[in-house]
C-alpha positions in Angstrom: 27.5 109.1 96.4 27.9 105.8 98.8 23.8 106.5 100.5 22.6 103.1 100.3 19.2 104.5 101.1 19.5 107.2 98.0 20.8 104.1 95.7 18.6 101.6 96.3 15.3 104.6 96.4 16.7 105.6 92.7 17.0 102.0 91.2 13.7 100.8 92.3 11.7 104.1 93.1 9.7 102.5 89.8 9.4 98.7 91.1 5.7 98.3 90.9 3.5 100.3 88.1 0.4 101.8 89.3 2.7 102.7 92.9 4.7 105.5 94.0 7.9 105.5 96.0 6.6 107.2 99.7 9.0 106.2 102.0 12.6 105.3 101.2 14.4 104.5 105.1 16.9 102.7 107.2 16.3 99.3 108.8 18.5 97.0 110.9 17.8 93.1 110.0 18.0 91.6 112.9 21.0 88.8 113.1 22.7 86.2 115.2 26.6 86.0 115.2 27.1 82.4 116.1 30.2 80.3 117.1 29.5 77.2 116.2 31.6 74.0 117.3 31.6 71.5 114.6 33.3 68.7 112.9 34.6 69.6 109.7 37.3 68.5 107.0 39.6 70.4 105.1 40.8 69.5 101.2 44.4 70.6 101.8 47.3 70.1 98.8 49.7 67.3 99.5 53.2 68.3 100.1 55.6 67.0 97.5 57.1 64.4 98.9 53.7 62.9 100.3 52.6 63.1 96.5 55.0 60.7 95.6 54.8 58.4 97.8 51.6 57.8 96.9 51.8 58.0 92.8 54.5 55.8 93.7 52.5 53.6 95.8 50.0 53.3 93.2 52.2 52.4 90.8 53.5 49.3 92.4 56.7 50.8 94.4 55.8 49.3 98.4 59.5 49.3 99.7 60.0 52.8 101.4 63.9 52.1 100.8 63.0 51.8 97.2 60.6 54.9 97.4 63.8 57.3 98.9 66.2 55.4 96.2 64.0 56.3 93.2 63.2 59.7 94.7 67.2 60.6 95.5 66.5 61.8 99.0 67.3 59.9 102.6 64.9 57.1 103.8 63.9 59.3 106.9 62.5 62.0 105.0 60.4 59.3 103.1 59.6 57.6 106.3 58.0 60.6 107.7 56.0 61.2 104.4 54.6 57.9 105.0 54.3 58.1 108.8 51.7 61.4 107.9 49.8 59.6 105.2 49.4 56.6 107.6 47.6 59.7 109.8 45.5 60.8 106.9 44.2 57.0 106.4 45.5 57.2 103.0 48.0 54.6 103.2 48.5 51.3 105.0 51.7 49.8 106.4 51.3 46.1 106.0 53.4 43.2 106.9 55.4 41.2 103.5 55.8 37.8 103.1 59.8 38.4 103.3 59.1 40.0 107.1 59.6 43.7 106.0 56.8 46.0 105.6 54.9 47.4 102.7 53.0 50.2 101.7 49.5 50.1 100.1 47.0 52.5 99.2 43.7 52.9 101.1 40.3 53.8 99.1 40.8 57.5 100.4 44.9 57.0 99.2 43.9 56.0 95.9 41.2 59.3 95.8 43.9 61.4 96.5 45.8 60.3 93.9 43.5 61.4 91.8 42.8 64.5 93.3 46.6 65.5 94.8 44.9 66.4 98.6 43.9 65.2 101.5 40.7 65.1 104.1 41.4 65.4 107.4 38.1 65.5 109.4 38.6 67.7 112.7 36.8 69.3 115.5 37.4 73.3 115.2 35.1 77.0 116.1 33.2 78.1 112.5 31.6 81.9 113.4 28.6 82.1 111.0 25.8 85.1 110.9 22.5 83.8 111.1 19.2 85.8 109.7 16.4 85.8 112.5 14.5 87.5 110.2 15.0 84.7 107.7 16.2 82.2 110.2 18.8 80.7 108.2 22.6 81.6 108.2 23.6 84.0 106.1 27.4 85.0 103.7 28.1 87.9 105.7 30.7 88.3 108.5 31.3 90.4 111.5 32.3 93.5 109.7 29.4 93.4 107.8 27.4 94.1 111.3 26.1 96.6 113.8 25.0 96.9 117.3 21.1 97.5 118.2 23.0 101.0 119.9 24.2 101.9 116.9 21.1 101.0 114.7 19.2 103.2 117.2 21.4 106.1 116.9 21.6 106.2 113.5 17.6 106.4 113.2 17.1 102.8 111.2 13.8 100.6 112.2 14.4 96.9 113.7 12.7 94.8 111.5 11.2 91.6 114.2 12.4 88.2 114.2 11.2 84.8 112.9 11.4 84.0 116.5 12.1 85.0 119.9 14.4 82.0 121.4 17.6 81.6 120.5 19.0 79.7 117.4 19.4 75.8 118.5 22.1 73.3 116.4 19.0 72.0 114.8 18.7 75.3 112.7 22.3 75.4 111.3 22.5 72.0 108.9 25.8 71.0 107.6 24.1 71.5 104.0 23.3 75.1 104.9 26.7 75.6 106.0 28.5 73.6 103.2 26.6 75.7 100.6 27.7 79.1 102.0 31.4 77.5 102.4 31.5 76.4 98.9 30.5 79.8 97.6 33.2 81.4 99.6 35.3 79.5 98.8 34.7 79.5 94.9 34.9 83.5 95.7 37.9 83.5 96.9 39.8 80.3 96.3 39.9 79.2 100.1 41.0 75.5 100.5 38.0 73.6 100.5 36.0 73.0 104.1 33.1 70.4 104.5 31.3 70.9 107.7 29.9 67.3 108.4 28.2 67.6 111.6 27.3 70.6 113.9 27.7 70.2 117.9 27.2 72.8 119.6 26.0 76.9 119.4 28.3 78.1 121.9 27.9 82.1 121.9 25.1 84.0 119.7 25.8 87.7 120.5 22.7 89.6 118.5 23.4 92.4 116.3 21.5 93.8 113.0 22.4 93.7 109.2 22.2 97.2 107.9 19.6 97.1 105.1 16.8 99.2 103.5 13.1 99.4 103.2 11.0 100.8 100.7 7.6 101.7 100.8 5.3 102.5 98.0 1.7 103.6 97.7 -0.9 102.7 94.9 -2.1 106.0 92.7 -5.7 105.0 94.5 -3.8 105.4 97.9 -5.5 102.3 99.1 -2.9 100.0 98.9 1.0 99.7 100.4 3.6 97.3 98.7 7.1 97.5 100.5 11.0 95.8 99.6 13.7 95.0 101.1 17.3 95.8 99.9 20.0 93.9 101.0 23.4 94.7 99.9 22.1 97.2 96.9 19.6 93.7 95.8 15.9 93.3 96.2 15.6 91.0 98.4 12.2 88.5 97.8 13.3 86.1 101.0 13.3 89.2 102.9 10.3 90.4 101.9 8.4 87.3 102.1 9.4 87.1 105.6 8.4 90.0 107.1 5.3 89.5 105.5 5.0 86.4 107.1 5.4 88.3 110.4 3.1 91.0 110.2 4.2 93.1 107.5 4.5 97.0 107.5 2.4 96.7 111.0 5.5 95.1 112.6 7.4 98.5 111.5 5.0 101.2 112.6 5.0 103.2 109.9 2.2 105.1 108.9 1.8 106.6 105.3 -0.1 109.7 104.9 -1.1 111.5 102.2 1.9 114.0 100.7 1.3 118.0 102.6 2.3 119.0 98.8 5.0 121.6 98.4 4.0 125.0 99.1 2.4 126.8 96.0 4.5 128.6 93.4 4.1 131.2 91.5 2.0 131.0 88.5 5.3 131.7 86.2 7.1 129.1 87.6 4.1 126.4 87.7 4.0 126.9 83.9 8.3 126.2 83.6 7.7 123.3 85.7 8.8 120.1 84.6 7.1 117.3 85.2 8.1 114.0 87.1 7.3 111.5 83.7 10.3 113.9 82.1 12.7 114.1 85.2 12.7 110.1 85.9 13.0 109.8 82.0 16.5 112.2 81.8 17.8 110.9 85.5 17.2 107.5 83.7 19.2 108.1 81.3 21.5 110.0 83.3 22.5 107.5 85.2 22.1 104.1 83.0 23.4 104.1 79.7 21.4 102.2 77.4 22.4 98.3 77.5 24.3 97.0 74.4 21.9 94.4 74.0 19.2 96.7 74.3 17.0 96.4 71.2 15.8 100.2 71.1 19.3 101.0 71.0 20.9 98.0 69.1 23.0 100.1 66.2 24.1 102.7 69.0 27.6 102.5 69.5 28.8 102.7 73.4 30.2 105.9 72.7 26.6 107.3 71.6 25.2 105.7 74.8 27.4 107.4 76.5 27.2 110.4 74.7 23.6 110.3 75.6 24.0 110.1 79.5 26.4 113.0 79.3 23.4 114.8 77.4 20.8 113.8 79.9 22.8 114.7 82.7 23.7 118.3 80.8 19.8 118.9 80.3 18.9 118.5 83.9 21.0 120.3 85.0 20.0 123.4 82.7 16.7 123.6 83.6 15.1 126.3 85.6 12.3 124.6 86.9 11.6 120.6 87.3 10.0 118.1 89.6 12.1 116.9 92.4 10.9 113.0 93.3 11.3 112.0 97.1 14.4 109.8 96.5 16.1 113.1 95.5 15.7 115.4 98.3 18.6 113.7 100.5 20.5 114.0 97.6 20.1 117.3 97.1 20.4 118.1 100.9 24.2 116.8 100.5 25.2 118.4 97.7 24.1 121.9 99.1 26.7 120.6 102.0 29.1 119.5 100.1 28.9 122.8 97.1 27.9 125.6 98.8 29.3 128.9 98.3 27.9 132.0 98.8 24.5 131.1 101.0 23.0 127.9 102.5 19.5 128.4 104.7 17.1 125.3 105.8 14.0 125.5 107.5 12.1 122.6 108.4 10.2 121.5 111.9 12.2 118.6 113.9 15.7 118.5 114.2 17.0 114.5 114.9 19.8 113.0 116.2 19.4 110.6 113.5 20.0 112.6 110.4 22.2 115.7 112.5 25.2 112.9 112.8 28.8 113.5 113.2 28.9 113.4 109.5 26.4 116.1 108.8 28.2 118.7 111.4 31.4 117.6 109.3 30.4 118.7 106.2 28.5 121.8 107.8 31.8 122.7 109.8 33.6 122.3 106.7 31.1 124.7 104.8 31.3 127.3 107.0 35.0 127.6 106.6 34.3 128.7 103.1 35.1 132.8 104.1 32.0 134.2 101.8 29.2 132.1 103.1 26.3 132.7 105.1 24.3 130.2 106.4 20.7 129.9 108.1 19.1 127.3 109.9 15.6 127.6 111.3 14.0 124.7 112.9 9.9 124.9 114.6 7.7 126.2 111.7 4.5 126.0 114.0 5.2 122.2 115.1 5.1 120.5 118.8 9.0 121.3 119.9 8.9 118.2 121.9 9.8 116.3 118.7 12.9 118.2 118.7 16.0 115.7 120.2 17.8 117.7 122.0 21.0 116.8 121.7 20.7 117.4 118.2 19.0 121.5 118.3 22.4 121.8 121.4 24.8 120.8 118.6 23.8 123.1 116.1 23.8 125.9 118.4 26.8 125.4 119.8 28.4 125.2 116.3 26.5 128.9 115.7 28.0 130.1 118.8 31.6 129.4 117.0 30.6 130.9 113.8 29.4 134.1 113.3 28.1 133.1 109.9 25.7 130.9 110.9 22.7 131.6 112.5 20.2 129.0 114.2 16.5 129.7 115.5 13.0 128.7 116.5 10.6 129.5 114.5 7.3 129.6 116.2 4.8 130.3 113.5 3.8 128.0 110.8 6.0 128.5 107.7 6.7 125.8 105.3 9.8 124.0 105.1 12.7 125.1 102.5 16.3 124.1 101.0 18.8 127.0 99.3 21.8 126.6 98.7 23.5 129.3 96.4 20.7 129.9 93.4 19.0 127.2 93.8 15.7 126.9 96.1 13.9 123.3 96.5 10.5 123.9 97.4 9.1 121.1 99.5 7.1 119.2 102.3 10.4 117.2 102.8 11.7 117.5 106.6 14.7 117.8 105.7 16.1 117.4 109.2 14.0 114.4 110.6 13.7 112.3 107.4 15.2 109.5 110.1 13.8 108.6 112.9 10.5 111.1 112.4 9.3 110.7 115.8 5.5 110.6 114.3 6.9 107.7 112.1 4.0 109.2 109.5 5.8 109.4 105.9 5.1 111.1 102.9 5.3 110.6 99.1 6.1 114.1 99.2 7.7 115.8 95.6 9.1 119.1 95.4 10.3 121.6 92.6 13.7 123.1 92.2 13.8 126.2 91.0 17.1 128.3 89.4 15.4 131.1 88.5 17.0 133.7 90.9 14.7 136.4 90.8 12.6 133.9 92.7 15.3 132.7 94.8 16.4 135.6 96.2 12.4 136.5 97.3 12.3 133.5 99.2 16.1 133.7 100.7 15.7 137.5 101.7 12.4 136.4 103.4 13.4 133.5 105.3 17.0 135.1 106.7 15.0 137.8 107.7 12.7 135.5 109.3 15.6 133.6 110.8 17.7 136.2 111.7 15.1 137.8 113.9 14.4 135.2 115.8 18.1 133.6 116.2 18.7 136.8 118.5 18.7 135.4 121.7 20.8 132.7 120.7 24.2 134.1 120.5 23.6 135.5 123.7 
C-alpha cells in the first residue's frame, strides 16, 4: 500500500511511551522553488588529447611540434589541445630563448595533472527548493512538489513559514548549496559542480512539499507531542521548527477525547482482542526480527520470516480484535479494493478531500463486480452543512448509474459503520471526512473488527434497511 499517511502512522504510532497516536494527517510544507543565478565551476574529464599535452608538459616535452611527433597525430590537432588549455588557465604559452614558443604548466595545469579534469568557473541558472518552514534549501526538485490548489483539494494542512518575505541571496550560501551538490552528486555520479558565489534570486514561485504530521496524546490526556515525516523519516528539523512558530496552534487542530466505538455485545466484548496483542502481531507482521537482534540471535532468516508469515496468518484468523486508528484507512481500502458480495458505510460528513478521483475509481471498479450490493449512508444526526457538496453530487450521480448502489441521508443519530463482505469494523472513525474534517477536532478513536457473521449480518440487515428507506427519493 503506497499511503504515506498509513506508513508513517504504522512505523511511529508507538514514538513516545506514555502517548497514543490521535491524529495521523496530511500536511503541505511550505517551499520556495528558486532560480538562482550564480557563479559556479564544473570538474569536467579532460579529453584525450588535452591529457597529454599536459602529462607531456609536465614531463619536460614544451615544443608543440614535438608533442604531435611523440603523439603520431598532426600539429593542428595538438595546437588546438593547447589553444583550450590556454582557456582553462592550465597552461601557459611562453616565449623561448631560440624565438619559438613553449608550453608550461600553470599551478591549476599541474592540479590537473594530478586529478585528469578541469575547472572552468562560469556564470549559469541553478533551480534549488528552499524550506520556508526550515528556511534553508532543501535536496528535492520540482517533481517532488505541489501547488497550494492542490494541497487544498486533497485536504492536507499548510504548515506556516519561518517568514513571510521572500527568500533574499543572503539565505542561499554557496556552502549550503555545495553540500546539497556534493551529495547529489555522490548519489548519482554527476560531474562535480562548486557553486562559489550566488548573484541573484531571480523567480521564487511558492509551492508545498507533501509531508505528514502526527499527533499523539499523553494516557493523562493533558499533554500533545506531534512529528513530522518527511519522505517516510522523522523529521527533528521539522519539528523543531514549527515549534519554534507556534506549534500545533499554528495548525488548528483540536484533539478531543475518542466518542469510543459503539458498544458490543457482551459475547463479542469477551472475544475481543486487545490493542497490547494486535500492535504485538502487526509488529511482527510487518518487521521481521533484525539479524542482529539479540532476542533473536540464533534465529535463522528463514524462521524470522517464518514468524511474520505466522503473525500475519494469526491476525487474520481472529474473530474479534482491536482495530488502532492508523488502521481504519487501511481497512477502508481494502473493503474497496476486495469486496465481493456487500460493501455498506455510514458515517456523518462526506469530503471532497477523502471522496477523490481515486476513491470513485476503485468504487466504480467495485460495483462492476455483478454480485455486489453496496450502501452508502452519509448524516447520522450531524449539521449537513459540513457535507462538501461536490463530494455527496458525486456519489449520487454514480448511484444514479448503478442500480446496486444506494446513497442516502440519514437524519437520525446512528453511529458510524464499515462492512465489507463478513467483516464489520465497529467504530467512531468518519470514515468519509478523515481529511479535511471541517471541525478540525480529531480523535484517538479505536475500533473492533469483528468476523463473526451471525453478528455481521444483524448489523448489515439493519443498516441497508435503514439506508434503503431513506435513499428512496434519490433515484428519482
Amino acid at each position: 500500500m503506497a499511503d504515506a499517511t498509513v506508513i508513517a502512522a504504522r512505523r511511529y504510532s508507538e514514538q513516545h511511551p506514555g502517548y497514543e497516536l490521535a491524529y495521523a494527517g496530511e500536511v503541505a510544507v511550505p517551499v520556495s522553488l528558486l532560480t538562482l543565478d550564480v557563479l559556479a565551476q564544473e570538474r569536467k574529464p579532460l579529453p584525450l588529447v588535452d591529457e597529454f599535452v599536459l602529462r607531456l608538459a609536465g614531463y619536460g616535452i614544451h615544443k608543440i611540434d614535438n608533442m604531435a611527433a611523440i603523439l603520431g597525430i598532426d600539429t593542428p590537432t595538438v595546437s588546438d589541445a593547447v589553444a583550450r588549455q590556454l582557456s582553462a588557465e592550465t597552461v601557459e604559452y611562453r616565449p623561448d630563448s631560440l624565438g619559438g614558443h613553449k608550453v608550461l604548466l600553470s599551478y591549476s595545469g599541474k592540479r590537473a595533472v594530478e586529478e585528469l579534469s578541469t575547472t572552468t568557473p562560469q556564470r549559469t541558472e541553478h533551480q534549488r527548493a528552499f524550506d520556508r518552514l526550515l528556511w534553508k534549501p532543501i535536496p528535492h526538485g520540482r517533481s517532488d512538489l505541489i501547488t497550494r490548489a492542490d494541497a487544498e483539494a486533497q485536504g492536507m494542512l499548510l504548515l506556516p513559514s519561518a517568514r513571510t518575505g521572500d527568500v533574499a541571496t543572503g539565505d542561499v550560501t554557496p556552502r549550503m548549496l555545495n553540500l546539497l551538490l556534493e551529495q547529489a552528486q555522490h548519489d548519482d555520479g554527476r560531474p562535480a559542480v562548486e557553486v562559489l558565489s550566488v548573484e541573484a534570486v531571480t523567480r521564487q514561485p511558492r509551492l508545498y512539499l507533501p509531508a505528514v504530521l502526527l499527533v499523539y496524546v499523553s494516557d493523562t490526556a493533558d499533554d500533545q507531542r506531534f512529528n513530522i515525516i518527511v519522505d517516510d523519516t522523522l523529521s527533528e528539523p521539522h519539528d523543531s521548527a514549527l515549534h519554534h512558530v507556534g506549534g500545533l496552534e499554528r495548525t488548528r487542530i483540536q484533539i478531543a477525547p475518542a466518542v469510543g466505538e459503539p458498544d458490543l455485545p457482551a459475547p463479542l466484548r469477551k472475544q475481543r482482542a486487545p490493542y497490547d496483542v494486535v500492535r504485538g502481531l502487526q509488529r511482527r507482521a510487518d518487521n521481521p526480527p533484525p539479524a542482529d537482534d539479540l532476542a533473536h540471535a540464533h534465529t535463522s532468516p528463514g524462521a524470522r520470516q517464518h514468524d511474520s508469515v505466522t503473525a500475519r496468518a494469526e491476525l487474520d484468523t481472529m474473530t474479534v480484535r482491536c482495530v488502532p486508528l492508523f488502521e481504519h484507512r487501511e481497512l477502508l481500502t481494502t473493503a474497496l479494493e476486495t469486496a465481493r458480495n456487500r460493501f455498506l458505510l455510514a458515517a456523518p460528513w462526506v469530503r471532497d478531500a477523502v471522496i477523490t478521483d481515486d476513491f470513485m475509481a476503485k468504487l466504480e471498479m467495485m460495483l462492476r463486480r455483478s454480485d455486489l450490493t453496496a450502501h452508502i449512508g452519509y448524516g447520522l444526526g450531524q449539521d449537513i452543512a459540513h457535507n462538501d457538496r461536490d463530494a455527496v453530487t458525486r456519489l449520487c450521480r454514480l448511484a444514479r448509474r448503478y442500480d446496486r448502489l444506494t446513497v442516502a441521508h440519514i437524519p437520525e443519530p446512528q453511529p458510524n459503520i464499515l462492512i465489507f463482505d463478513d467483516t464489520w469494523v465497529n467504530s467512531g472513525f468518519d470514515w468519509l471526512s478523515f481529511r479535511d474534517q471541517p471541525t478540525r477536532t480529531y480523535r484517538p478513536e479505536e475500533g473492533t473488527l469483528v468476523r463473526e457473521k451471525t453478528h455481521v449480518d444483524e448489523q448489515y440487515n439493519r443498516y441497508a434497511e435503514l439506508i434503503a428507506r431513506a435513499g428512496t427519493p434519490t433515484r428519482r
